[in-house]
PAVO-899323 format. One record per residue (C-alpha): residue in one letter; x, y, z. Coordinates in nm, 3 decimals. Each point is the difference from the previous one (the first is absolute). Example, Ala and Ser with C-alpha at 12.3 -4.5 7.8 and 13.67 -1.06 7.14 Angstrom:
2
('a'; (1.230; -0.450; 0.780))
('s'; (0.137; 0.344; -0.066))
END
This chain:
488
('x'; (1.339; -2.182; -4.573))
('x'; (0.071; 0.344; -0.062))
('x'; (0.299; 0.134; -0.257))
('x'; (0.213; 0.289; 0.061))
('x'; (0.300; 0.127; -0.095))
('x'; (0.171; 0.197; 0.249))
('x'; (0.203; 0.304; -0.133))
('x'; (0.241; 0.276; 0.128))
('x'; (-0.197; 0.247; -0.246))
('x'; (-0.297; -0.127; -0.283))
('x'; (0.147; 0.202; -0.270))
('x'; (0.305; -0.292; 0.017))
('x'; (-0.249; -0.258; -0.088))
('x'; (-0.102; 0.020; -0.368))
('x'; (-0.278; -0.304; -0.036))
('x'; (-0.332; -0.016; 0.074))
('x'; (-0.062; -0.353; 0.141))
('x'; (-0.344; -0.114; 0.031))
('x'; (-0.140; -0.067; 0.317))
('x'; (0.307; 0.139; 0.145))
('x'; (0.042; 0.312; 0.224))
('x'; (0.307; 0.234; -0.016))
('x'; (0.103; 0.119; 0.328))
('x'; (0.273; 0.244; 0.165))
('x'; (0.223; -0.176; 0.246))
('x'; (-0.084; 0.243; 0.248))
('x'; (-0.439; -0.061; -0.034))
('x'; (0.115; -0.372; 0.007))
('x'; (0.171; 0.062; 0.321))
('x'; (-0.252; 0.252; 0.157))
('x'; (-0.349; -0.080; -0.112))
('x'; (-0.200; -0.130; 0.217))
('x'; (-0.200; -0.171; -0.290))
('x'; (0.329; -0.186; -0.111))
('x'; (0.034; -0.113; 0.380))
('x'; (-0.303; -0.126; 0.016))
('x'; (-0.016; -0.175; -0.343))
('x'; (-0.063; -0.403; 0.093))
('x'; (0.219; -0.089; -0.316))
('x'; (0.234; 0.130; -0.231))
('x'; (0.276; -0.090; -0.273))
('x'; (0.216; 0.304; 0.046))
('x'; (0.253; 0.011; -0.299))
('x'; (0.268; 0.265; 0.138))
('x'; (0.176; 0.217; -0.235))
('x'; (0.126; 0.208; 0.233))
('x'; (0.362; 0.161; -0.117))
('x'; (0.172; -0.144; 0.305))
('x'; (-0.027; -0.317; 0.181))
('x'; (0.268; 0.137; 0.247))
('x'; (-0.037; -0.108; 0.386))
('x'; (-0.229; 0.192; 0.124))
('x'; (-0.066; 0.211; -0.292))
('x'; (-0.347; 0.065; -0.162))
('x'; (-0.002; -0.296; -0.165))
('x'; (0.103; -0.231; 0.205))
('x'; (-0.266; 0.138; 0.264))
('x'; (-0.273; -0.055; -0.296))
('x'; (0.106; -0.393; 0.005))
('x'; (0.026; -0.028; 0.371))
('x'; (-0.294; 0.143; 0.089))
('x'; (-0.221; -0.200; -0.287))
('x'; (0.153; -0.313; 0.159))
('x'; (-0.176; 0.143; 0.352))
('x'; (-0.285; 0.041; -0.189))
('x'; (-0.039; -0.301; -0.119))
('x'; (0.016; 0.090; -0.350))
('x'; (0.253; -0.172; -0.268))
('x'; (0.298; 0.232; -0.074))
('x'; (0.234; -0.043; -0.286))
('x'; (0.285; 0.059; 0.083))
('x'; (-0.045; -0.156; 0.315))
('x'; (0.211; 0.119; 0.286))
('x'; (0.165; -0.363; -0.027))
('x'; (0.113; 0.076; -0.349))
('x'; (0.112; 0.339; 0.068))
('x'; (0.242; -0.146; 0.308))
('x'; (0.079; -0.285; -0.240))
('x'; (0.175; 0.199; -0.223))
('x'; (0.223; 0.159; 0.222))
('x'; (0.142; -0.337; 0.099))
('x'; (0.284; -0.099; -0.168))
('x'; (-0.003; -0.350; 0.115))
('x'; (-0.316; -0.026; -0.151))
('x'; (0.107; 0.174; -0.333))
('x'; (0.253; -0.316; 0.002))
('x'; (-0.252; -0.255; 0.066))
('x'; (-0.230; 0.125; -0.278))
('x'; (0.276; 0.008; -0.240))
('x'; (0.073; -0.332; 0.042))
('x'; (-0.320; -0.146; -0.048))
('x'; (-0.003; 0.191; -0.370))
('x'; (0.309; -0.115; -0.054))
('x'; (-0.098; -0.140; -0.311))
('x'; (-0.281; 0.279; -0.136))
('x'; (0.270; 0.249; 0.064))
('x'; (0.330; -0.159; -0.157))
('x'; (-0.275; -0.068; -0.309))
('x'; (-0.124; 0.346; -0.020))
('x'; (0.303; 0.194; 0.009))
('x'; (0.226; -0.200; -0.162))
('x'; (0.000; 0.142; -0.358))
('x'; (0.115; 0.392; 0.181))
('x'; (0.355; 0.132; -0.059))
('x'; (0.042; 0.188; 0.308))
('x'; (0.062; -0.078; 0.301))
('x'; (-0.289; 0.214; 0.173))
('x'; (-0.391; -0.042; -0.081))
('x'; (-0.265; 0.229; 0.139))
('x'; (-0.358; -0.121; -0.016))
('x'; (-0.281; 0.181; -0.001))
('x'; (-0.343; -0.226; 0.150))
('x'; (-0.325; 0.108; -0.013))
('x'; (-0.247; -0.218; 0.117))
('x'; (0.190; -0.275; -0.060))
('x'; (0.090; 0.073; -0.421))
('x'; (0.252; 0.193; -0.144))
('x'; (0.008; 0.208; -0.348))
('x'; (0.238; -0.295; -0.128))
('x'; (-0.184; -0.322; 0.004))
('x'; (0.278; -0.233; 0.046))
('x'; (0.030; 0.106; 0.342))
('x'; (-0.395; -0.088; 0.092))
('x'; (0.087; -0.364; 0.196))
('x'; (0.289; 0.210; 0.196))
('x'; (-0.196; 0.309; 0.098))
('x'; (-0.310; -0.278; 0.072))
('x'; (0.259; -0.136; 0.276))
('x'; (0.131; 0.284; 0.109))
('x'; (-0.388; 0.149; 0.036))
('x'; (-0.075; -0.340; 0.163))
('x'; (0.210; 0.005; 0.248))
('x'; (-0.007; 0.359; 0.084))
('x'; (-0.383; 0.115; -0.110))
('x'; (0.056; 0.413; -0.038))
('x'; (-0.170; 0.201; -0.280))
('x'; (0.329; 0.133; -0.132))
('x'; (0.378; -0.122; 0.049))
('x'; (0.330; 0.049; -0.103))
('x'; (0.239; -0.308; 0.000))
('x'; (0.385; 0.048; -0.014))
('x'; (0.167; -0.295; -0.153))
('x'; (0.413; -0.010; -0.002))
('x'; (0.217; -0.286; -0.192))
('x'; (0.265; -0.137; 0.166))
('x'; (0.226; -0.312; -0.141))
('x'; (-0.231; -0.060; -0.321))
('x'; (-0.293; 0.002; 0.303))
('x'; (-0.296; 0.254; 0.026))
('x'; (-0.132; 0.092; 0.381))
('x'; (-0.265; 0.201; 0.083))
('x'; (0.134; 0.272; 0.227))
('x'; (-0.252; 0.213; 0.088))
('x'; (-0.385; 0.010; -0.043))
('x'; (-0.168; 0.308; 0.084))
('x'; (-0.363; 0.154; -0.034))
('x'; (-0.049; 0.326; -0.171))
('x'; (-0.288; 0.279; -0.020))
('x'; (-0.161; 0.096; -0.310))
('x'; (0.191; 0.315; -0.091))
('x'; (0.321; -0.179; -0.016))
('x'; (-0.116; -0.217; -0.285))
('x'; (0.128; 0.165; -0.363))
('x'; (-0.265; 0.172; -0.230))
('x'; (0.055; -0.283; -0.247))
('x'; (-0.100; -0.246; 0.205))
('x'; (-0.342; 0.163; 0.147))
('x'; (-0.253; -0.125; -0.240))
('x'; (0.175; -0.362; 0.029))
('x'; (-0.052; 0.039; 0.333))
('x'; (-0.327; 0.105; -0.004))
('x'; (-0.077; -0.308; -0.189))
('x'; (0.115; -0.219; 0.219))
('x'; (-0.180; 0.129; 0.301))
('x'; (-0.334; -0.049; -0.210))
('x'; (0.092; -0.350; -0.038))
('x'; (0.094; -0.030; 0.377))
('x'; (-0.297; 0.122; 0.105))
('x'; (-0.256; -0.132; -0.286))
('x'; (-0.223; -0.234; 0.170))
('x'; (-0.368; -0.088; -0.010))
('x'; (-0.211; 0.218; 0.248))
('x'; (-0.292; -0.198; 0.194))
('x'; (-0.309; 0.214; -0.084))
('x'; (-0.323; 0.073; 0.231))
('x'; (-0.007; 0.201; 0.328))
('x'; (0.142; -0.229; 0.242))
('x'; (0.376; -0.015; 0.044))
('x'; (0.171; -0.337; 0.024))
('x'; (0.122; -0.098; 0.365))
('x'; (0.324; -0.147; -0.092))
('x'; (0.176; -0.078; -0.288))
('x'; (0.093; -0.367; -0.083))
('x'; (0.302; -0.078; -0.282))
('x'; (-0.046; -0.365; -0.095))
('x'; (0.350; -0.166; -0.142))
('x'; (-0.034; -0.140; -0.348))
('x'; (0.247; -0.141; -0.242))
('x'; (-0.095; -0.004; -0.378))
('x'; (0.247; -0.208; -0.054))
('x'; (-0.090; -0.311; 0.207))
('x'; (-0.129; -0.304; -0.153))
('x'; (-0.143; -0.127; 0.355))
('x'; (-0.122; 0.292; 0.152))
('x'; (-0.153; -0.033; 0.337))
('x'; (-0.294; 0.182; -0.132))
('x'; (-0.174; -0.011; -0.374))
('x'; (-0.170; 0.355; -0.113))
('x'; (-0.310; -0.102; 0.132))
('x'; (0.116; -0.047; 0.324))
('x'; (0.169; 0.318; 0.068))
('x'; (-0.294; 0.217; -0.148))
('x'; (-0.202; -0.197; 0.238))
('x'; (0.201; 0.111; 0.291))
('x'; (0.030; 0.370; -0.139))
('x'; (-0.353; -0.014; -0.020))
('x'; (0.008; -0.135; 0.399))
('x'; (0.253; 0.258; 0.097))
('x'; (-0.256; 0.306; -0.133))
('x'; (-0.319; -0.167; 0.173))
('x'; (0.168; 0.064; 0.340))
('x'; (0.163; 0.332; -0.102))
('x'; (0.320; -0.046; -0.128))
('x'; (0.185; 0.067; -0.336))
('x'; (0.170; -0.295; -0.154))
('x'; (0.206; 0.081; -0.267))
('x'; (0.273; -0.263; -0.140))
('x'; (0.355; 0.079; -0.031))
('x'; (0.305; -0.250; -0.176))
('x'; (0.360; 0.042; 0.112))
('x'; (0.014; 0.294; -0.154))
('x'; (-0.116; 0.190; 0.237))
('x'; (0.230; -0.057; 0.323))
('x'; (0.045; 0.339; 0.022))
('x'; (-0.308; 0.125; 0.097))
('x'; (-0.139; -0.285; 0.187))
('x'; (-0.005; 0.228; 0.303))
('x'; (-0.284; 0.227; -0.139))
('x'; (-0.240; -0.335; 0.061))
('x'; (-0.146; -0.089; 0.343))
('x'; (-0.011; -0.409; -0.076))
('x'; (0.226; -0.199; -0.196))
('x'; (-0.205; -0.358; -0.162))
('x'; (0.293; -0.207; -0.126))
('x'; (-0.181; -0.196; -0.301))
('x'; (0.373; -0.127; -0.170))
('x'; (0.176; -0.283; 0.042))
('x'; (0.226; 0.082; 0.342))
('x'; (0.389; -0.105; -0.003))
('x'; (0.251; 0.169; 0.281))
('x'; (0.256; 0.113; -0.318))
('x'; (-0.309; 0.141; -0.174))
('x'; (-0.142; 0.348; -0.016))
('x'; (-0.330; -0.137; 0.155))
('x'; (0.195; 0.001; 0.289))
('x'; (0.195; 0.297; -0.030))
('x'; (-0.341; 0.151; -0.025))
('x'; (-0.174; -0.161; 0.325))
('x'; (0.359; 0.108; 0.166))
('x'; (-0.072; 0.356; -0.090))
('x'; (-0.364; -0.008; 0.049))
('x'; (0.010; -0.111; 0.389))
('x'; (0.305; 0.294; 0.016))
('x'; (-0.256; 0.228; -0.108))
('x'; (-0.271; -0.101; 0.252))
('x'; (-0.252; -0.141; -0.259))
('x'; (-0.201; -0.324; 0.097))
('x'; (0.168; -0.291; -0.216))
('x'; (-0.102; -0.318; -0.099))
('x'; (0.234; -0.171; -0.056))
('x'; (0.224; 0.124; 0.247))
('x'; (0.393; -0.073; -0.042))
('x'; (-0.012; -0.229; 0.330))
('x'; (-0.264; -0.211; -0.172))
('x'; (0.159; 0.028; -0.354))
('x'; (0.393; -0.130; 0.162))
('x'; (-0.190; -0.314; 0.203))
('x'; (-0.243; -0.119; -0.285))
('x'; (0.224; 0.019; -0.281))
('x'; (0.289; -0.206; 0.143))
('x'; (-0.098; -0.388; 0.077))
('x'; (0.317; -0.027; 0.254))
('x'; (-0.200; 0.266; 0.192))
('x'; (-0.351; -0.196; -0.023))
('x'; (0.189; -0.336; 0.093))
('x'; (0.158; 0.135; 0.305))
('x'; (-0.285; 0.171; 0.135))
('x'; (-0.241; -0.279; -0.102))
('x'; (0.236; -0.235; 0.190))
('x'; (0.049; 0.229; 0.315))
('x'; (-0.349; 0.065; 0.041))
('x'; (-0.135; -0.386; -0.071))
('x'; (-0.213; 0.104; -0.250))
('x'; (-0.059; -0.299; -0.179))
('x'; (0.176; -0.043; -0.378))
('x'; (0.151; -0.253; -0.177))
('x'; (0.344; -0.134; 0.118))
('x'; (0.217; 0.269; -0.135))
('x'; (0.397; 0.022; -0.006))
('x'; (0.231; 0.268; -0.090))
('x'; (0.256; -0.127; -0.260))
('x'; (0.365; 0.100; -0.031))
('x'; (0.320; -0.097; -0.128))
('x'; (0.079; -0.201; 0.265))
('x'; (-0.334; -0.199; 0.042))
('x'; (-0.100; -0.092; -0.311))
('x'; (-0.025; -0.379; 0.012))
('x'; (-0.122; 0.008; 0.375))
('x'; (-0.296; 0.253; -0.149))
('x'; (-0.129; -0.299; -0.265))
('x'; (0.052; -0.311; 0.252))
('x'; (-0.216; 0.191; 0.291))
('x'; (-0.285; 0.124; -0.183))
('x'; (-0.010; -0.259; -0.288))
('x'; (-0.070; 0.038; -0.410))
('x'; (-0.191; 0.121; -0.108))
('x'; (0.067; 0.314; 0.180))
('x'; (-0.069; 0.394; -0.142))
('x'; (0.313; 0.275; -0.018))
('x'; (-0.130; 0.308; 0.038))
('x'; (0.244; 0.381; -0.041))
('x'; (-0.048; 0.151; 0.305))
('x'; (-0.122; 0.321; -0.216))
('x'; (-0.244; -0.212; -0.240))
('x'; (-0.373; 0.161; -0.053))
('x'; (-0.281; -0.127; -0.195))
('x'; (0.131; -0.396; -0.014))
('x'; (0.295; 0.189; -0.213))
('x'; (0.353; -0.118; 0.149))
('x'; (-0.195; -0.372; 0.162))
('x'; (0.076; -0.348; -0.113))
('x'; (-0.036; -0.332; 0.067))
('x'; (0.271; -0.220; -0.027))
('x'; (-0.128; -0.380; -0.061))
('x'; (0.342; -0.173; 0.025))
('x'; (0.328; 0.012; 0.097))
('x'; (0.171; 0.140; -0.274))
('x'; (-0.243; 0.283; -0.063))
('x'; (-0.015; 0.087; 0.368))
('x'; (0.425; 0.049; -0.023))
('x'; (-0.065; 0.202; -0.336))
('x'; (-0.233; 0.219; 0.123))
('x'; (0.153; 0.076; 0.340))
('x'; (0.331; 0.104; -0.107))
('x'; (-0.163; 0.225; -0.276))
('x'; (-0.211; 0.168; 0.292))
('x'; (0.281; 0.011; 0.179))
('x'; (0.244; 0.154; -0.248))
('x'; (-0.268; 0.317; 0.041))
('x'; (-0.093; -0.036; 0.372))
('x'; (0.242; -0.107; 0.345))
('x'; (-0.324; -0.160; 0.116))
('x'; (-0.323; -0.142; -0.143))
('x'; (-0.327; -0.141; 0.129))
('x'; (-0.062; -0.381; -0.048))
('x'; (-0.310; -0.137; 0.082))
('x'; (-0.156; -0.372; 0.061))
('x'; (-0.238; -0.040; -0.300))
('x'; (-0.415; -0.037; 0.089))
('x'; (-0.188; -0.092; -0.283))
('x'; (-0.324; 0.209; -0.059))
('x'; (-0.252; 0.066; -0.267))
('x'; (-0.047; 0.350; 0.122))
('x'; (0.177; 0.279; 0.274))
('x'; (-0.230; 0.156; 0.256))
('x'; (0.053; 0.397; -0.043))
('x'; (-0.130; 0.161; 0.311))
('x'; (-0.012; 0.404; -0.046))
('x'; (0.123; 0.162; 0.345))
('x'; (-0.085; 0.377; 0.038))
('x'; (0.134; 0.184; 0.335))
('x'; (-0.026; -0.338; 0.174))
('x'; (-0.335; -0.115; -0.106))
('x'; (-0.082; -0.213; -0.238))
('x'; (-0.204; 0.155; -0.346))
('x'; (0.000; -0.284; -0.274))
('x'; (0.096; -0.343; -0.077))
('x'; (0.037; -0.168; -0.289))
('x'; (0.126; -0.330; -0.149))
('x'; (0.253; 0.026; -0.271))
('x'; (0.042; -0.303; -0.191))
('x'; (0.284; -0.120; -0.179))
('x'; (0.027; 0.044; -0.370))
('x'; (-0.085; -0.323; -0.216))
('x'; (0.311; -0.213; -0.016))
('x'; (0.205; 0.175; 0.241))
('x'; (0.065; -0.023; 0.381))
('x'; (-0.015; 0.456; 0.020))
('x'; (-0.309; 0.167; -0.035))
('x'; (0.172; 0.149; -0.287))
('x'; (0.205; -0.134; -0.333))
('x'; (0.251; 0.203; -0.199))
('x'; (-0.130; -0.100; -0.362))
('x'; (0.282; 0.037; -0.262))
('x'; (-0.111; 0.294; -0.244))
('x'; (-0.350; -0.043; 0.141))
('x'; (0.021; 0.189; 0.294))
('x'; (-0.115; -0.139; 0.374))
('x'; (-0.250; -0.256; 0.037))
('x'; (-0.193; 0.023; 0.343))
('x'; (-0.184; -0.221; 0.215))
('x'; (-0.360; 0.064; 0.085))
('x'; (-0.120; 0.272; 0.316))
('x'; (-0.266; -0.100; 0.217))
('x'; (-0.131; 0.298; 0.235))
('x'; (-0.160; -0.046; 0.300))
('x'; (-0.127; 0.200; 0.314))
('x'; (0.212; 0.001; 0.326))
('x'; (-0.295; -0.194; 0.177))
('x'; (0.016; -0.301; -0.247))
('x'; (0.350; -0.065; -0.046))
('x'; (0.166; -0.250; 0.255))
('x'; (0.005; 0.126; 0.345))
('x'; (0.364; -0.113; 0.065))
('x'; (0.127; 0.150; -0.356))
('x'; (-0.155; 0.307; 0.097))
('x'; (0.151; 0.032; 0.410))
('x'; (0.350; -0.140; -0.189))
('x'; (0.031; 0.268; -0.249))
('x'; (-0.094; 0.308; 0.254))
('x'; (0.247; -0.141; 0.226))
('x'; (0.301; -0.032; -0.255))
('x'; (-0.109; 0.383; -0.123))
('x'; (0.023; 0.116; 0.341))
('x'; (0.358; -0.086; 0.013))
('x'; (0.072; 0.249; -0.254))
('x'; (-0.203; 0.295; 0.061))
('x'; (-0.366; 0.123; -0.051))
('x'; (0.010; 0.097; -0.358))
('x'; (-0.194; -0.190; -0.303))
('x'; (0.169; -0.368; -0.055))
('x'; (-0.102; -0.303; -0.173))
('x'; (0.120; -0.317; 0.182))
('x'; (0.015; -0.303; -0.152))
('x'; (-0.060; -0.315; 0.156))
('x'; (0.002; -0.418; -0.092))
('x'; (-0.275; -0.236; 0.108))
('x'; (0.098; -0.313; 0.026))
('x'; (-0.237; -0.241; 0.179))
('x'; (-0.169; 0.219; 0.191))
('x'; (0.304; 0.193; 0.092))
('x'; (0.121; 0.299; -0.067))
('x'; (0.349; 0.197; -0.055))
('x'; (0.117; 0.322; -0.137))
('x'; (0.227; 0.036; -0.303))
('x'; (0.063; 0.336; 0.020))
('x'; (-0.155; 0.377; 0.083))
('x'; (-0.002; 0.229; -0.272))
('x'; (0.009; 0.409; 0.051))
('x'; (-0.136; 0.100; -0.361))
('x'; (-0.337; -0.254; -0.017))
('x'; (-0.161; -0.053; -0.361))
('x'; (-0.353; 0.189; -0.012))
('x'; (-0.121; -0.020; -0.315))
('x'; (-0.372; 0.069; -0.139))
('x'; (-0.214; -0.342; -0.060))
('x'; (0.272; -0.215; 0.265))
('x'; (0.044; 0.132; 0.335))
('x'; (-0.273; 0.265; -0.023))
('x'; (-0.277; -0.282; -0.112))
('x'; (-0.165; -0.054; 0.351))
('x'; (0.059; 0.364; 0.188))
('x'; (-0.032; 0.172; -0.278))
('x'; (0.083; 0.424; -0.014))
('x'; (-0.006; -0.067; 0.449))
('x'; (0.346; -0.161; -0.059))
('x'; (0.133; 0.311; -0.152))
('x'; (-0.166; 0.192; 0.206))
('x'; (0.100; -0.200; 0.322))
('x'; (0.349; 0.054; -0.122))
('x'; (-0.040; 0.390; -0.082))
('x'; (-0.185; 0.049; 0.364))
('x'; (0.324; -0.147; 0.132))
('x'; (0.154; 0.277; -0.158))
('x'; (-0.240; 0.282; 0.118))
('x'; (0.004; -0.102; 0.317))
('x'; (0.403; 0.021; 0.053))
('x'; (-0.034; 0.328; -0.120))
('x'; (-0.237; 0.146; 0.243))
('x'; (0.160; -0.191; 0.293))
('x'; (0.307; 0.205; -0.112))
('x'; (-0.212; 0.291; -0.046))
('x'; (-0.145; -0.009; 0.367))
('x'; (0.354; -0.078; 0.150))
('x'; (0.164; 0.304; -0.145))
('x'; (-0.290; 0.180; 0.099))
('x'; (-0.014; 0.163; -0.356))
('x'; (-0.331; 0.149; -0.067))
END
């Protein structure tokens, strides 16, 4: 994807970025070679983003294009809308009270560019500020008002209106924006692909392996994967695709960033319908239940049910948060005290959780769903001693049960119609569905949106075809797009 920098006049921009051409505004808007340019990330640093101005011509007109402007014409509306100013405020409530709290005064200008500012203390409140509102350079107005700060205004500016002494900080913050690894050889990448990652995550979705494996699939078919962490909200609009490979949660930035993703137009797995149904059991249970899909006898408890909950389904029985992931949040309660102990501490948290009858198993079918056809299977057993395929070891860690992989074609036929039909209820993203056998039957636990892949376990039959079954998915979205728009 090409790089430019759009420009009322070159002599305004100082740095020489590599692969990265300078433009005029008015060449950006005229040339027929900019017109016809397939794809672009046009960073505008145009002095005005004014309605119907220069600049904001340069960032509708990329939109038309199909390239990836930033600021978008979004953003630039955005910040005219005081509502919106309010809403944003609120949500960094607490980044904001924190950052400004040590100032005197009861003004504060801030200076962002690219996100930073010269005083480092400021960093996680220019990050949200740049998040929410992704524009090269801004100027945020903040006003105190009964012991309170508020953020009043929030405002792009051009180049020239930033002071002397800040230039060369400036400068090096635009290097860092724009510092990235360049693909080399003489064929340009199709699309680029941003794949999710948290650093932070004990059980990632993905281990290292596995996501070079499905960079490696993403550049076979022509894209660019490159891998982002939250980080980078803020520019998740320069991508075409958007791989979520981090735990999902609705109060969680993986959210936030499939929310903004779809906003932007990018293909998204997983996509914020998928990510609000398969991370909240009440959800699953309903539509389970609605659409017969078969699944073990499953109540919703509340305060006032309780003792009706035990008595139908029977002890032992399994409490599960309607947010758990990764057997985190699910228990079994044996008797009858345990069962009331455990239900009232879920429900100190929660005005509803899951409970389940409890099916005994030495293993959980895993059936991988992609776009509503079936791509792996695999039998997850439970860890030694324990009822989960998993065990919390005191100051040891997890312990997990053993993965047996296995092609579509020799995996029970009824496992394998069960789980397609339980991931079709949610969408046609990527989803691992978990079923019970239990003499010959089966029933579905539960669908998960964010599927362990790792290398040497779910990879061990298919091999690099399942990432590249699941980065074809990907391609393919994008040039159906491509051919609706009718974008050359």
């Amino acid at each position: 994807m090409a790089v430019l920098i759009v420009v009322d006049h070159p002599k305004q921009w100082p740095l020489s970025v590599p692969n990265a051409e300078v433009v005029t505004a008015s060449d950006y808007l005229t040339d027929r070679r900019f017109v016809e340019m397939r794809r672009a990330k046009v960073f505008n640093l145009c002095r005005s983003y004014g309605y119907q101005t220069v600049g904001y011509y340069v960032s509708l007109l990329a939109e038309a294009r199909g390239h990836k402007p930033l600021p978008s014409v979004t953003t630039i509306q955005d910040m005219k809308e005081s509502s919106l100013l309010r809403i944003c405020s609120e949500n960094l409530e607490q980044v904001l009270q924190k950052n400004l709290a040590p100032i005197k005064g009861d003004h504060f200008q801030l200076s962002i560019y690219f996100g930073r500012n010269l005083v480092r203390r400021y960093d996680s409140l220019c990050q949200s500020l740049f998040d929410h509102f992704p524009a090269p350079f801004l100027r945020a107005e903040f006003a105190r008002s009964d012991d309170e700060w508020r953020l009043r205004s929030l405002r792009p500016i051009a180049f020239d209106e930033i002071p002397d002494s800040h230039e060369d900080f400036v400068i090096e913050q635009a290097q860092r924006f724009f510092e990235r690894p360049r693909r080399t050889g003489p064929k340009r990448p199709a699309y680029d692909l941003a794949i999710l990652l948290d650093p932070e995550e004990t059980d990632a979705p993905s281990d290292e392996a596995a996501i070079k494996r499905f960079m490696r699939a993403a550049e076979k078919l022509g894209m660019a994967a490159w891998t982002v962490d939250k980080y980078d909200f803020g520019r998740i609009a320069e991508f075409d695709a958007l791989f979520i490979r981090a735990t999902t949660a609705v109060n969680h930035h993986t959210y936030r960033f499939s929310r903004r993703a779809e906003a932007e137009g990018l293909v998204v797995i997983d996509d914020p319908e998928s990510i609000v149904r398969c991370t909240n059991k009440v959800y699953l249970a309903e539509v389970f239940e609605k659409n017969a899909v078969p699944a073990p006898r499953t109540m919703i408890v509340h305060d006032d049910n309780i003792e009706e909950v035990a008595e139908t389904l029977g002890l032992p029985l399994v409490l599960k948060r309607p947010d758990s992931s990764f057997s985190a949040g699910v228990v079994k309660a044996s008797d009858m005290d345990e069962y009331s102990r455990q239900v009232r501490a879920f429900l100190d948290k929660s005005e509803l959780v899951v409970a389940q009858e409890y099916m005994r198993s030495a293993f959980d079918w895993r059936v991988g769903v992609l776009d509503g056809k079936p791509l792996y299977a695999c039998k997850y057993h439970m860890a030694r001693g324990h009822w989960q395929i998993q065990k919390a070891v005191s100051d040891k860690g997890r312990r997990y049960g053993r993965v047996e992989t296995m092609g579509v074609d020799e995996a029970p036929l009824g496992a394998i119609e069960l789980g397609v039909q339980a991931a079709n209820l949610i969408g046609r993203g990527l989803y691992g569905v978990d079923i019970k056998e239990v003499d010959g039957r089966f029933y579905v636990i539960e669908v998960n949106d964010n599927p362990s892949i790792d290398a040497g376990y779910e990879d061990t039959v298919l091999k690099d075809v399942l990432y590249e079954a699941v980065m074809g998915t990907f391609y393919e979205r994008l040039e159906r797009g491509r051919r609706q728009t009718g974008k050359p």
